[in-house]
N, C-alpha and C positions, 0 to 999 in steps of 0.2 A: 409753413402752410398747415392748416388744422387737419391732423388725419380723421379721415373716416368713421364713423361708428362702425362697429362690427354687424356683417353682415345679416348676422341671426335678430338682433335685434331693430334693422328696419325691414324686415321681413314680418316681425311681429306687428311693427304699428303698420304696414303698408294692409295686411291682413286684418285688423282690428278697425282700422280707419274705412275699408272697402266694405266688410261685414259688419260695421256698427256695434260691434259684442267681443267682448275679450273669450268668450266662451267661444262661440262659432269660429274665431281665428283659430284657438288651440286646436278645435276638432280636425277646421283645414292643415294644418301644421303638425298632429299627430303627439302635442302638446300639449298638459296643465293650463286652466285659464290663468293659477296664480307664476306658474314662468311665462306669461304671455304679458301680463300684467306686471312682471319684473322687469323684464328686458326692456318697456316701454319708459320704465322707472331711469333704467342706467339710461338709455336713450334722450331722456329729458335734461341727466344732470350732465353727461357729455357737451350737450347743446346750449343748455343755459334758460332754457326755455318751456312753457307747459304746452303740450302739444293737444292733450285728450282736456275736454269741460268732461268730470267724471261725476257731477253733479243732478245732471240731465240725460233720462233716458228718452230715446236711446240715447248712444254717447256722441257727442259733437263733438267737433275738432274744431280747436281753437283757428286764431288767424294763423300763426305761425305753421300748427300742425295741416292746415289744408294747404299752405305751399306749399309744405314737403310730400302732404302725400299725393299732388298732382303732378311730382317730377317720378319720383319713386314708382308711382302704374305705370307712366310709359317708361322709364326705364324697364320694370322688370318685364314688360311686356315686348319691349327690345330683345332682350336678355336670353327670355324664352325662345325668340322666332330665331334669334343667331343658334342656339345650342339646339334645336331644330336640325336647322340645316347642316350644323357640323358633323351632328352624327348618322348623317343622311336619313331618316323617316319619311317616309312618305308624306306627302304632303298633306297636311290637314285639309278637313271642308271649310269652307266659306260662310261662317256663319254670318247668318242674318238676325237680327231682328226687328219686327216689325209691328208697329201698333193694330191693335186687334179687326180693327175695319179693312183697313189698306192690306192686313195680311190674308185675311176670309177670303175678301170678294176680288181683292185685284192679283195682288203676288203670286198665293197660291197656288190658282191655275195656272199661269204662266210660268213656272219654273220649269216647266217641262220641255217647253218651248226655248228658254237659256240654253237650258242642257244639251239641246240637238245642238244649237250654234256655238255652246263652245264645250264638250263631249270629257273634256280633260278635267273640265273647274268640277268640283262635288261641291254641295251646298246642305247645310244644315239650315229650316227656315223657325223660329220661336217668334211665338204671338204674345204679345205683352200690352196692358193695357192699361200699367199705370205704373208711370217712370221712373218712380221713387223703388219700386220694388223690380226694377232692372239691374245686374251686374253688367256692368257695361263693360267690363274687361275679358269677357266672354264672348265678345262680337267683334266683327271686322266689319259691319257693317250696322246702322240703327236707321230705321225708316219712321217716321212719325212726324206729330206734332210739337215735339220736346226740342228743349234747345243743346243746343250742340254740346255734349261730355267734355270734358278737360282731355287731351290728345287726338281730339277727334278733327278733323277737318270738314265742311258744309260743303255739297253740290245744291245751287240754289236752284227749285222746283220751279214750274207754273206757278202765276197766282190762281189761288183756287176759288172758285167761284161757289157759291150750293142755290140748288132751285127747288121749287114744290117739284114733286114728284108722288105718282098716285099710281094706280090699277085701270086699265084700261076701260072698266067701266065706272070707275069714280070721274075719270074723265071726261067722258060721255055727258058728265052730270053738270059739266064747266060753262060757265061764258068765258071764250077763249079771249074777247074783248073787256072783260072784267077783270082783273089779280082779284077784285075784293071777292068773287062769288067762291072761293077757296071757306071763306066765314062761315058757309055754309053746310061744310062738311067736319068730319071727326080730325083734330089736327095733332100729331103726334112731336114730341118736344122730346130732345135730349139736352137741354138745355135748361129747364122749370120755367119755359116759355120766351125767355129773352131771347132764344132765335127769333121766333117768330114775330116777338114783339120788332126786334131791329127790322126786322124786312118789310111789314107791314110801313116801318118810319120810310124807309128808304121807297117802298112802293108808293111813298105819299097818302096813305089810308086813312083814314077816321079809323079808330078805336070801336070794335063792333058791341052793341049792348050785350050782347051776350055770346062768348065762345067755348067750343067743344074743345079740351085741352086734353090730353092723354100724355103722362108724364114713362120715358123709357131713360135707362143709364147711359144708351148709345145711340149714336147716328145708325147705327149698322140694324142696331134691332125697329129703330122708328121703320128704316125703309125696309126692313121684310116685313113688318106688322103690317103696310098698306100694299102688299104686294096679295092680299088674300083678297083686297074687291074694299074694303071701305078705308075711308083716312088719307088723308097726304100728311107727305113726310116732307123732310127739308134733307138734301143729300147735294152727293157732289160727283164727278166722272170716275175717280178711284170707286169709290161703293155701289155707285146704279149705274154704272156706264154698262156692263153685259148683260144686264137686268133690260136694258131702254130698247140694245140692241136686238135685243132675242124678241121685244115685244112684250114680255110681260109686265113690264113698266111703262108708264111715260112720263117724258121730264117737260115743265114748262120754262124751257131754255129763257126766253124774254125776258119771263120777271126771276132771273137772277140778281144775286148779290155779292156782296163779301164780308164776313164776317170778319169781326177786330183781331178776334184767333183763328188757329184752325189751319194755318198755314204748313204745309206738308213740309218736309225737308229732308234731307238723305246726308247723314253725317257717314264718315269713311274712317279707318286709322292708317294713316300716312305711314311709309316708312318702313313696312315688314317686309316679309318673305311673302307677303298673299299680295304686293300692289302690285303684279301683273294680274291678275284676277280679280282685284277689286278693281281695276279700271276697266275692265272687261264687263262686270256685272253693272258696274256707273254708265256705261256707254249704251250698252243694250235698256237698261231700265230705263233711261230716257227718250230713246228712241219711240220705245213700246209706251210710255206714257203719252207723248206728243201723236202718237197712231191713235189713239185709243180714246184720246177728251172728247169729249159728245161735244164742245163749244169750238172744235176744231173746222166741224163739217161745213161745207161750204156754204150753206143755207138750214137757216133755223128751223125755216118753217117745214121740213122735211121732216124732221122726226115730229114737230105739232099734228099737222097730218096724216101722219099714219094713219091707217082704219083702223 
């Protein structure tokens, strides 16, 4: 049987490969970028194989090298949580992370509310907003639109629906029996309009001669920008659902849709010392999301009418 490389040196590519940089591994590792870049050298000719494309910045891993390094993060992240509990520490927090909408307006306040029902689990919550610049080996938990990490395991969500959503006196301004009189008002896009373009198809619309477009980077920011009195937004239960509650919002539940993306998800890492706690935090977060969807309520027209 072929032995092992030595462990210094797939620590180096597991390090290089996670952080895209021979530099940023040495500095994690208290190491020279050029013995970072050595070890990965014996590593290759051990193997027989090129593991790093060192051609292309940042640096990509070959076919070969991303097998190896999506067995290597969950080992060492194995590795970690066993010499953890060997040498009894206290129990880490629960890290979370979560994409920057669903962290804002839904998670955040609610963690407080975790806490009281399970008083034992600590939680660390990180807001991230774009998944490429996430270390996913830092979380026992990723909440978003992103597809599932390599060791990571899916809890499938709601399908998520998004609807116009306004200011209580943009609404005022509505024919409740028209989707098209929205045409009429300032319409905010995280999208460079293909939200609204799809909904309009899916509303069955005519294409208006002329519309108010206001372009934002997020869903999150469209729906506080109409939360001042002008504009609908396009949102969804996670982002305006305590917004619609409270009143300061209202959602035109009816003319809902669903977007091609956008689908929420809750991936978990199987298999540590936290999976009594991560089924704890999986069990409760669904609960509270299936309490909480405004498209849950028993009658739509109930939040339409509101005064």
């Amino acid at each position: 049987m072929q032995p092992l490389p030595p462990l210094k040196a797939l620590q180096a590519f597991e390090a290089t490969a996670r952080l895209h940089s021979f530099s940023a591994a040495g500095e994690e590792l208290f190491v020279s970028q050029s013995a970072i870049s050595h070890q990965i050298r014996l590593l290759e000719q051990q193997l027989g194989c090129c593991l790093i494309n060192r051609k292309q910045q940042p640096l990509q891993l070959t076919e070969q090298g991303a097998t190896l390094f999506s067995v290597l993060q969950e080992s060492f992240f194995r590795m970690r949580s066993v010499c953890q509990h060997l040498v009894q520490q206290p129990g880490r927090r629960l890290a979370i992370a979560a994409q920057t909408s669903i962290a804002v307006e839904f998670l955040a306040p609610r963690l407080n509310a975790f806490r009281h029902a399970h008083p034992q689990v600590d939680t660390l919550l990180h807001m991230e907003s774009n998944a490429a610049s996430l270390d996913v080996s830092q979380f026992d938990l990723i909440l978003g639109t992103w597809p599932c990490p390599s060791g990571f395991a899916t809890v499938a969500l709601r399908p998520e629906w998004w609807f116009p959503v306004c200011s209580p006196a943009q609404y005022a301004k509505l024919d409740l029996t028209d989707p098209a009189s929205v045409f009429g008002a300032l319409l905010y896009s995280s999208e460079q309009g293909q939200d609204w373009q799809l909904w309009r198809q899916q509303m069955q619309l005519n294409a208006p001669a002329q519309l108010q477009l206001r372009q934002v980077s997020l869903a999150l920011l469209a729906t506080k920008a109409v939360s001042s009195g002008e504009g609908i937004a396009l949102s969804n239960s996670f982002i305006a659902g305590d917004a619609v509650r409270a009143g300061t919002l209202k959602a035109l539940l009816p003319w809902r849709y669903q977007l091609p993306w956008g689908q929420y998800q809750l991936h978990y890492r199987p298999g540590g010392q936290q999976q009594q706690q991560i089924n704890q935090f999986v069990q409760w977060f669904c609960a509270d999301m299936q309490q909480s969807d405004l498209l849950a309520t028993a009658d739509h027209q109930i939040v339409l009418n509101q005064p």
